[in-house]
C-alpha positions as CSV (number, residue, x, y, z in Angstrom):
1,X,-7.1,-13.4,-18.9
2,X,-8.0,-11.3,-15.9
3,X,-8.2,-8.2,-17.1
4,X,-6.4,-6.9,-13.9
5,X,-3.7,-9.1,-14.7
6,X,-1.2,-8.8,-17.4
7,X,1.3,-11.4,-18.6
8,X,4.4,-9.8,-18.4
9,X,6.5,-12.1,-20.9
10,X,9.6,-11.0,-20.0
11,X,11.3,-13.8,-19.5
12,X,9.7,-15.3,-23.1
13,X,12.1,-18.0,-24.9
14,X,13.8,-18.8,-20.9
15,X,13.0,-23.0,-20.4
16,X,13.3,-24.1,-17.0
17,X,14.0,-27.4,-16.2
18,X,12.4,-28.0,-13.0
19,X,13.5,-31.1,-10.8
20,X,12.2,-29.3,-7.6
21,X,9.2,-30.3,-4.8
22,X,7.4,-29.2,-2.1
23,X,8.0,-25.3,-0.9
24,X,11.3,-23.7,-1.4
25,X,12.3,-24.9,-5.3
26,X,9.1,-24.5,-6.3
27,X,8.3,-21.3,-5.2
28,X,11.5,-19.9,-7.5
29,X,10.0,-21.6,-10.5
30,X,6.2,-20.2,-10.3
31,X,7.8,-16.9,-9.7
32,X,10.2,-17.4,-13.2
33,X,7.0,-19.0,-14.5
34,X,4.6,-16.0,-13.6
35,X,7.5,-13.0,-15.3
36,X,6.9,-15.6,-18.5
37,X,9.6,-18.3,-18.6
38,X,8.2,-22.1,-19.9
39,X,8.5,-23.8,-16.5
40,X,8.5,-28.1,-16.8
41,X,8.2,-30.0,-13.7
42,X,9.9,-33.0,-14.1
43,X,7.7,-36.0,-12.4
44,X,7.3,-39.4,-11.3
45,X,5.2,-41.1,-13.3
46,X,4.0,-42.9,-10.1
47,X,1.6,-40.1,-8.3
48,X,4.0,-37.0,-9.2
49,X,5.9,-34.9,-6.9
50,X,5.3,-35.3,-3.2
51,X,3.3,-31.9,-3.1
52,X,0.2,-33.3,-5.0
53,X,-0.8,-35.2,-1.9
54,X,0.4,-32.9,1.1
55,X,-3.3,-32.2,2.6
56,X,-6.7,-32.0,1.0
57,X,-8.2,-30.4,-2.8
58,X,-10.5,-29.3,-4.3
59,X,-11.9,-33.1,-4.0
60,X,-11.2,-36.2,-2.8
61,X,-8.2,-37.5,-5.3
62,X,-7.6,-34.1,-7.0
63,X,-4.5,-32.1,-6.4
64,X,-3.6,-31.2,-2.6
65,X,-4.2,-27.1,-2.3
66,X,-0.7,-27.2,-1.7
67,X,1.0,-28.2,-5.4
68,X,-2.2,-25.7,-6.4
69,X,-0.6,-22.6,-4.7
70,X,3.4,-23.4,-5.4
71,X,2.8,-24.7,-8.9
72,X,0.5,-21.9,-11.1
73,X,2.0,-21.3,-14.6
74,X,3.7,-24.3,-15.1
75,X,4.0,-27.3,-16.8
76,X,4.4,-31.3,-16.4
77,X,5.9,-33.9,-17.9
78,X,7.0,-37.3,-16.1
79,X,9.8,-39.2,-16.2
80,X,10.9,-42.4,-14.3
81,X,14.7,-41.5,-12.5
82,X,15.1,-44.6,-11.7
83,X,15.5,-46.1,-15.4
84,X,18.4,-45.0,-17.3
85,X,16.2,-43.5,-20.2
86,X,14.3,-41.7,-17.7
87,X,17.7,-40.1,-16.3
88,X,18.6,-39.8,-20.2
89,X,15.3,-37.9,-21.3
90,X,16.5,-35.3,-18.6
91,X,19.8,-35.5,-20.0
92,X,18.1,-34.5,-23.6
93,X,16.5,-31.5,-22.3
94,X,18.8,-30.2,-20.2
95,X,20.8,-29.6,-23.6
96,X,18.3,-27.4,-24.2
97,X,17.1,-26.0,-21.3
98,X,18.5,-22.3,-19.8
99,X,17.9,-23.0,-16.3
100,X,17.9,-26.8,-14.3
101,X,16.8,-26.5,-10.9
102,X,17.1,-29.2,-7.8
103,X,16.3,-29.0,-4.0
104,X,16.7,-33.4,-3.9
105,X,18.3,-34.4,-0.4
106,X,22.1,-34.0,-0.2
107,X,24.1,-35.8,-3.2
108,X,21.0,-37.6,-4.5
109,X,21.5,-35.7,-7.8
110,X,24.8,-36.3,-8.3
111,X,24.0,-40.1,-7.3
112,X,21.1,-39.8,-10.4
113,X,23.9,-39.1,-13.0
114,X,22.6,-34.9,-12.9
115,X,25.3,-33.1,-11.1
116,X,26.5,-29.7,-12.4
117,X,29.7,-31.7,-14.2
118,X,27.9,-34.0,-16.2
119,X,24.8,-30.7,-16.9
120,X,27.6,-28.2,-17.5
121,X,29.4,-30.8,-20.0
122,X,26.0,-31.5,-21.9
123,X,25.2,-27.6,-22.0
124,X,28.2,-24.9,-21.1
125,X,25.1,-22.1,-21.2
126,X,22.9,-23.9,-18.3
127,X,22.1,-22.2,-15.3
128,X,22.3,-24.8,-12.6
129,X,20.8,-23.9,-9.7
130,X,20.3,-26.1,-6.0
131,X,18.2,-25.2,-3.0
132,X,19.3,-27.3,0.1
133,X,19.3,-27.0,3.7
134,X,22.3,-26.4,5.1
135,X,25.8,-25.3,3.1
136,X,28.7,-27.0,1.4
137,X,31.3,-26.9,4.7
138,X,28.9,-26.9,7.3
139,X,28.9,-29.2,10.1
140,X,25.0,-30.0,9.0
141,X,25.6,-30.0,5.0
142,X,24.1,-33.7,5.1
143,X,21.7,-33.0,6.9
144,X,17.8,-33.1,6.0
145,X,15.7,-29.8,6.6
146,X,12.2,-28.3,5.9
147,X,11.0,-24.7,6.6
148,X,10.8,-24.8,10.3
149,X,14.7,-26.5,10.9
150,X,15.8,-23.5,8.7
151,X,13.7,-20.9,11.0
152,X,15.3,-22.6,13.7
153,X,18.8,-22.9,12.6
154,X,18.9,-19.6,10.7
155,X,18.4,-17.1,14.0
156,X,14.5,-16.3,12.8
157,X,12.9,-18.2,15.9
158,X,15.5,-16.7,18.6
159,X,13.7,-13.4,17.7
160,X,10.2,-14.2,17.7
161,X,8.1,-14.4,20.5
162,X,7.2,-12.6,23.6
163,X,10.4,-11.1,26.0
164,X,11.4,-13.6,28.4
165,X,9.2,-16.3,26.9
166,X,9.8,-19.7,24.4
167,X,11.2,-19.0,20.7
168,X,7.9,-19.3,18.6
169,X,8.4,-20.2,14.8
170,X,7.0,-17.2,12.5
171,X,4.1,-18.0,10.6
172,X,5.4,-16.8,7.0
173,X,7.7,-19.7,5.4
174,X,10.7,-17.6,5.4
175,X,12.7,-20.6,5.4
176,X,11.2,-22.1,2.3
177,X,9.0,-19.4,0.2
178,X,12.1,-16.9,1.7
179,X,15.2,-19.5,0.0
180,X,13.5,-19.2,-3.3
181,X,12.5,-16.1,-3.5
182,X,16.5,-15.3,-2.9
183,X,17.5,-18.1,-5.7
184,X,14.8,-16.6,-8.5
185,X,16.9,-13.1,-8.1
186,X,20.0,-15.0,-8.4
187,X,19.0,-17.1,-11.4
188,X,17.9,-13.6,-13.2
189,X,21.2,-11.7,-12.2
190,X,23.3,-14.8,-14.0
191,X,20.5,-15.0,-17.2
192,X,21.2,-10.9,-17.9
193,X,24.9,-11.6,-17.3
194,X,25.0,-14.7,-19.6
195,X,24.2,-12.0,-22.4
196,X,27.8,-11.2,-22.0
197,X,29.8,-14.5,-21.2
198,X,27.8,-16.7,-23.3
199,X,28.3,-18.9,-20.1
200,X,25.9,-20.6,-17.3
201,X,26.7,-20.9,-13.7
202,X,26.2,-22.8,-10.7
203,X,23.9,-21.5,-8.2
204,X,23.7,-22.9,-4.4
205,X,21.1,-21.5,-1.7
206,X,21.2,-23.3,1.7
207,X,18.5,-22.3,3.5
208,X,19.8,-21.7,6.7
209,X,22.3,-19.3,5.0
210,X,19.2,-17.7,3.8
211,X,17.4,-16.7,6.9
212,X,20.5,-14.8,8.0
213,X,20.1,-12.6,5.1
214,X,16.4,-12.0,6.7
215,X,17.4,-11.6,10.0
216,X,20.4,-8.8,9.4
217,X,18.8,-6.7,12.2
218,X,19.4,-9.2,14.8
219,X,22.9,-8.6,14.3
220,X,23.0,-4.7,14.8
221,X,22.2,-5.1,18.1
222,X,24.8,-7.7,18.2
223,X,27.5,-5.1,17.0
224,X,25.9,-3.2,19.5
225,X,25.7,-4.6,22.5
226,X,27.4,-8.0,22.1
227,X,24.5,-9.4,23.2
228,X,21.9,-11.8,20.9
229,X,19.1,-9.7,20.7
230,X,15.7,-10.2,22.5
231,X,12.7,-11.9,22.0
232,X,9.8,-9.5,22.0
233,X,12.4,-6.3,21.2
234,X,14.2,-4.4,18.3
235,X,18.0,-4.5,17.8
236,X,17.9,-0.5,18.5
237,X,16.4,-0.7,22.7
238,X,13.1,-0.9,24.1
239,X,10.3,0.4,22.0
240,X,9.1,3.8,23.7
241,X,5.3,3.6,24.4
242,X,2.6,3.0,23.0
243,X,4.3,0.8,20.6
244,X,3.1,-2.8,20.4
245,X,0.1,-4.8,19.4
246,X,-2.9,-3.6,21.1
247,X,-6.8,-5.1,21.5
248,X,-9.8,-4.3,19.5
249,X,-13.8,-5.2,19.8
250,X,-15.2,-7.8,19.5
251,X,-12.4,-9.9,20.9
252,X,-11.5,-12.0,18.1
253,X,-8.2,-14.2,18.5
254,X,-7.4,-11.6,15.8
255,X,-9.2,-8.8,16.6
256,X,-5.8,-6.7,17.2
257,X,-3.5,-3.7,16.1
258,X,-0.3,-2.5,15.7
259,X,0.3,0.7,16.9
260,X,4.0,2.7,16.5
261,X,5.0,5.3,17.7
262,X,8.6,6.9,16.3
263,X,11.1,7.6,18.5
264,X,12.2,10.0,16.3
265,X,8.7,11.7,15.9
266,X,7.5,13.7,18.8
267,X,5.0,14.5,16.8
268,X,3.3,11.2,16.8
269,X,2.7,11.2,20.3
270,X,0.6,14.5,20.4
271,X,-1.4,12.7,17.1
272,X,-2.5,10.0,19.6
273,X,-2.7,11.7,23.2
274,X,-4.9,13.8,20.9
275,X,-7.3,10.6,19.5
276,X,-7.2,8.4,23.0
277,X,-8.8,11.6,24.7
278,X,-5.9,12.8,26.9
279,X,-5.3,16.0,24.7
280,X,-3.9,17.4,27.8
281,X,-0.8,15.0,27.5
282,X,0.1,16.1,24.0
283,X,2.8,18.7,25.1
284,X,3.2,17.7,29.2
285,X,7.2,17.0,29.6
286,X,6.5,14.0,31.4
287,X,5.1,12.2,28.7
288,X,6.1,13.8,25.5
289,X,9.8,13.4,26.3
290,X,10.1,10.3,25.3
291,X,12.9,8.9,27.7
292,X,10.1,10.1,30.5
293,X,7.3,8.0,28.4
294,X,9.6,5.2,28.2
295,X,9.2,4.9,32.1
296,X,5.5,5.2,32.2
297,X,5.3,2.7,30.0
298,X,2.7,0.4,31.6
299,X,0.7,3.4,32.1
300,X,1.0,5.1,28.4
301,X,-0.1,1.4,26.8
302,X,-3.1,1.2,29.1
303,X,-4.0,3.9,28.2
304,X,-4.3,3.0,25.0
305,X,-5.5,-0.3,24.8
306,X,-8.2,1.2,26.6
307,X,-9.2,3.5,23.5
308,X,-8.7,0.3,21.4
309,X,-10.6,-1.9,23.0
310,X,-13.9,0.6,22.5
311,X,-12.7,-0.1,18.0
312,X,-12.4,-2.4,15.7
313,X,-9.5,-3.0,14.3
314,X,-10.0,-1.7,10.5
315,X,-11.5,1.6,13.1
316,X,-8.6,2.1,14.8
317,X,-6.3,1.7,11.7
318,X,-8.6,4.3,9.4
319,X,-8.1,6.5,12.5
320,X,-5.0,6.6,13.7
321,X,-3.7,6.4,10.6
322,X,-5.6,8.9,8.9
323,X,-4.0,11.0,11.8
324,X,-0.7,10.4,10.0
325,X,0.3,7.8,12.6
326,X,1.5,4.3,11.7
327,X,-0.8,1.5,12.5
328,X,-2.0,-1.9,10.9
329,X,-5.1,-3.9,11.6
330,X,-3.9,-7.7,12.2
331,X,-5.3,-9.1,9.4
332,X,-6.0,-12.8,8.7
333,X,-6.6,-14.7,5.6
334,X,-10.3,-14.0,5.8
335,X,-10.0,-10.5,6.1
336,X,-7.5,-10.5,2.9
337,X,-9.8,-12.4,1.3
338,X,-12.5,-10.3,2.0
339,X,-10.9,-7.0,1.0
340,X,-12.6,-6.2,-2.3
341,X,-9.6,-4.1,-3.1
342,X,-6.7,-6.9,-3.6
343,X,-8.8,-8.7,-6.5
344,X,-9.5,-5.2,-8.1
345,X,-6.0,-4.8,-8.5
346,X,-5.4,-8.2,-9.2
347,X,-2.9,-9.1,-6.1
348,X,-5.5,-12.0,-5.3
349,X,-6.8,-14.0,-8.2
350,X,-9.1,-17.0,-8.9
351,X,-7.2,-19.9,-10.4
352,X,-9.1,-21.9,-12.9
353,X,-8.2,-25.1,-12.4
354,X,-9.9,-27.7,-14.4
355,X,-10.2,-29.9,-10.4
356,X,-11.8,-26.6,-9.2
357,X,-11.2,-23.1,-8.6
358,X,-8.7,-21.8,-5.7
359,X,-8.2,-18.0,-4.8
360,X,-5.0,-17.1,-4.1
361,X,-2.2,-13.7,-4.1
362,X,0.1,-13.8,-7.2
363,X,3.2,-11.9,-7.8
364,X,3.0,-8.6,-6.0
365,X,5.1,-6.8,-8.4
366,X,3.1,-4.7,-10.9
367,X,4.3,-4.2,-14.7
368,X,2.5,-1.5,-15.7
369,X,-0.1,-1.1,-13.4
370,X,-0.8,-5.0,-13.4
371,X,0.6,-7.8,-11.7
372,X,1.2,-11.3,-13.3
373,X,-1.7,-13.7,-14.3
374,X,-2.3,-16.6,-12.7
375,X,-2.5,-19.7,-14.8
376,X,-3.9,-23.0,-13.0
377,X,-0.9,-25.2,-12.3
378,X,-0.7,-28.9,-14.1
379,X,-2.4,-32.2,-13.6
380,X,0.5,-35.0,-13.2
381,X,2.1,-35.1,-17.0
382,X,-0.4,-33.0,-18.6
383,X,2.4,-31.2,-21.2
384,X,4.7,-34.8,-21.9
385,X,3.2,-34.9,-25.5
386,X,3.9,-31.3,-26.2
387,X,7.1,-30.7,-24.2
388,X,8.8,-33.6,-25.7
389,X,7.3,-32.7,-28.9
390,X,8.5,-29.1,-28.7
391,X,12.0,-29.7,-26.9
392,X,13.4,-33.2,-27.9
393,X,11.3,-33.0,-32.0
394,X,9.2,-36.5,-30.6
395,X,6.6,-37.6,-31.9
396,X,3.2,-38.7,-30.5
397,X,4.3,-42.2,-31.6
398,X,7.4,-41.8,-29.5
399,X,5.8,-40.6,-26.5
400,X,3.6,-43.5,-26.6
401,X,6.6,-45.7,-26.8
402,X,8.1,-44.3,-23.9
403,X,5.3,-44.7,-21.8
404,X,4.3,-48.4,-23.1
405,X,7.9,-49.0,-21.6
406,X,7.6,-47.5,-18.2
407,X,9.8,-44.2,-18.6
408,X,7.3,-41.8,-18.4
């Protein structure tokens, strides 16, 4: 174990029965994984979950890069859904399971024989839980989507981008990584409640539904204004000046930084007039008002970027933020990488995986003083011997029956 790392086993004894793929299921069971539940995918027998090919590995034939990241800490079994003992062998562990997971495409689980009826029947304590993209009722329910169609449809991408220009899809996979992040707090909230009732529940995420509940500042200004609010700007007016993303030496395509300055904070405008060189701005009314700044706005962030530009960026953020002003370097996954700081502490860690190692951030959280550890994540049926074993009391001799006949 990494001895910045901890396992934080408090979710020991929780199975998780995990029929997800690609982003936005997965990324709710690696996170109940990594707090120490016993995640099992649930595979085709025939090349695994889609994932394991999406892009390149370590080498060529190994796991993409991709299952790496969104499957650390848990385990694999396979099983062939398309033969009834296959759909059965679910069925088994399902009885056992605390938590079954899905994000199939609309009704394909219930067309498998694996809706919440038939799950909830089998096993009154289970935690059913389904990731799709759009709602029960909504005009798109049947519809297919991936991270990008819920950015799009959920109000993130008619907020991002420049004022007056083209929505622009943010970088971050709100729309996948986001929805499960939003359906692991849900599936904890019903496993402390079901120490009372003694009964599961069934949990549904859309993940359109879910990017409203990360764009609630959009609809301040709404309430506001009655207006949708503007690419490029806040929900609360324009941002007084300097406050914006300004240039740094050497030039980089990422060599910027964010700069604010509080409206609220008169303060932090003397700070900077002070570290830019114009001292003698610090207290003049027509600039330290900030209505007043607001019009010399073209002015005030010239004057700015012309301090930043002489900086780096990791400069300019050490300064002005040592000067008790915010400001954040715009840091890319090399500079991440390359801060020495995150692996001390454990946020990035090395997964060992036996197709090669991968860097990559685990859980943020810290349980006393140390984040979760990162175990690599499963070749394709690696854990059928001992999952069956453990769960469903087969032996080796029955594993190797069921595969001889094609289930698994």
């Amino acid at each position: 174990m990494d001895s910045n790392a901890v396992a934080p086993n408090c979710l020991s004894g929780v199975r998780v029965l995990d029929l997800s793929q690609f982003e936005a299921g997965p990324t709710c069971t690696e996170v109940l994984a990594q707090l120490g539940a016993e995640v099992v995918k649930v595979e085709n027998p025939r090349g695994g979950e889609p994932g394991r090919i999406l892009g390149t590995g370590p080498k060529p034939g190994d796991d993409a890069y991709y299952f790496m990241i969104y499957n650390a800490n848990k385990k694999s079994v396979t099983a062939n859904l398309k033969s009834p003992r296959g759909v059965a062998l679910v069925k088994d562990m399902a009885a056992k399971a605390d938590v079954f997971i899905e994000n199939m495409a609309p009704g394909t689980i219930e067309k498998l024989g694996l809706g919440w009826d038939v799950l909830h029947a089998l096993n009154p304590r289970l935690i059913y839980a389904q990731v799709k993209g759009f709602g029960t009722g909504s005009p798109y329910e049947h519809n297919l989507a991936f991270d990008m169609i819920a950015q799009a449809a959920g109000g993130n991408m008619a907020i991002t981008g420049e004022v007056g220009g083209r929505p622009v899809r943010p970088g971050p996979t709100l729309g996948d990584t986001g929805t499960g992040m939003l359906m692991a707090i849900s599936i904890l909230a019903v496993l402390y409640q079901r120490n009372t009732t003694g009964k599961g529940r069934r949990l549904q995420v859309a993940m359109q539904d879910a990017q409203l509940n990360y764009t609630r500042g959009s609809f301040i200004n709404y309430a506001r204004t009655g207006e949708p609010q503007e690419r490029g700007r806040a929900g609360f007016g324009p941002p007084v000046p300097p406050n914006d993303i300004f240039p740094c030496k050497p030039g980089g395509p990422n060599d910027w930084v964010y700069v604010f300055n509080s409206h609220n904070n008169p303060e932090h405008w003397r700070r900077l007039a002070k570290i830019i060189g114009r001292p003698e701005l610090a207290d003049d009314p027509d600039y330290l008002d900030r209505d007043k700044r607001l019009a010399r706005a073209d002015e005030v962030n010239e004057m700015m970027a012309a301090w930043t530009r002489q900086h780096t960026k990791h400069e300019v953020m050490n300064i002005i933020g040592g000067a008790g002003v915010p400001a954040g370097a715009v840091m890319d996954t090399g500079d991440l990488l390359a801060e020495k700081s995150f692996e001390e502490r454990g946020i990035i860690q090395t997964q060992k995986h036996p197709n090669g190692d991968l860097r990559m951030p685990t859980f943020p959280v810290r349980f006393d003083g140390k984040p979760p550890e990162i175990k690599p994540s499963p070749l394709l049926g690696e854990h059928t011997t001992e999952v069956f074993g453990d769960w469903l009391g087969m032996s080796e001799g029955d594993v190797a029956g069921l595969k001889s006949d094609g289930v698994i």
